[in-house]
C-alpha positions in Angstrom: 39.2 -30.9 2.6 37.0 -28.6 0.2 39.2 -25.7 -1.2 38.8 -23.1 -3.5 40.6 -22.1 -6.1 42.5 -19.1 -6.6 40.4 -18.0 -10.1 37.5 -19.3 -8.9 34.6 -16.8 -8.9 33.7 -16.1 -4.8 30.0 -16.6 -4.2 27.9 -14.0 -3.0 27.1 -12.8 0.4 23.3 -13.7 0.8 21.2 -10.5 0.9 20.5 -9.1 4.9 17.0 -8.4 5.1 15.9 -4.9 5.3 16.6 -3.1 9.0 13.5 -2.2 11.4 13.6 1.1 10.5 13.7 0.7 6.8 10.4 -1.4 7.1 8.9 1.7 9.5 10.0 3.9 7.0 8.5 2.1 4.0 4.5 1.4 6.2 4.3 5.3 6.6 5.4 5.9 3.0 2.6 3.7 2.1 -0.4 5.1 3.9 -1.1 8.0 2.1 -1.0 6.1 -0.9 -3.4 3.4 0.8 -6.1 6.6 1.2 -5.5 8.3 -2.2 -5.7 5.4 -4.1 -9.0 4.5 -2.4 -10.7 7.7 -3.0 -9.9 7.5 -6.5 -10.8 3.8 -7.0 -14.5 5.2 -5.2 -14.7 8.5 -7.0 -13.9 6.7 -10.5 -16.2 4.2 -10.3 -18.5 6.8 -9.3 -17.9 8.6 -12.7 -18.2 6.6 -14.9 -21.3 5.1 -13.4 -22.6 8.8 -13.4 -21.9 8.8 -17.3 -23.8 5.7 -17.8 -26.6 6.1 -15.8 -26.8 10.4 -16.5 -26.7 11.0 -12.8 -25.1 14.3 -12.4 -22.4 14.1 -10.2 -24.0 11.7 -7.1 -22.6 8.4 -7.6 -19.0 10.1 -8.0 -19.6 12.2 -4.3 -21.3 8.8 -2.8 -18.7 6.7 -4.0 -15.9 8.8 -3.5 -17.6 9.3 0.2 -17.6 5.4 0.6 -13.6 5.2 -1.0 -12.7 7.9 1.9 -14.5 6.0 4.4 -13.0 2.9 3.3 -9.3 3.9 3.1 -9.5 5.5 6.8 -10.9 2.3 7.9 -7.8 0.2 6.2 -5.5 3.5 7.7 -6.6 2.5 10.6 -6.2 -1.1 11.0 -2.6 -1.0 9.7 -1.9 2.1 12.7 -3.4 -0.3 15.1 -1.7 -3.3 13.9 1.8 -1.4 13.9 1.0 0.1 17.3 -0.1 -3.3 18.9 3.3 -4.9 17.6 2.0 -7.5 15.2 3.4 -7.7 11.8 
């Protein structure tokens, strides 16, 4: 018969995972981030391409154009996914 020992350190509980809500909670906290993020990946690229190639500001607007375009599509596909219940 395994015992323990009245000194004996006691071992951790092992960590719950994170309640439904919680993980709700953190998807929406993530989406605008998904969309800013884009534009500015699309809009920087843009720039500095602008400054290389002396364009004015059109590859900074086309780019930035395709980063919005691009994050709405990701925004939503991850709406669609949490609304169709897959994870």
């Amino acid at each position: 018969m395994a015992t323990e020992e009245p000194d004996s350190p006691r071992t951790p509980n092992p960590r719950k995972r994170p309640g439904e809500g919680v993980r709700q909670l953190a998807d929406i906290l993530e989406l605008p981030f998904l969309l800013v993020a884009s534009i500015a990946v699309g809009g920087g690229v843009g720039y500095f391409l602008d400054a290389r190639f002396h364009t004015a500001p059109v590859l900074t607007l086309v780019l930035g154009f395709l980063g919005f375009a691009g994050g709405m599509i990701q925004l939503v596909k991850r709406l669609s996914k949490d609304t169709n219940g897959g994870s």
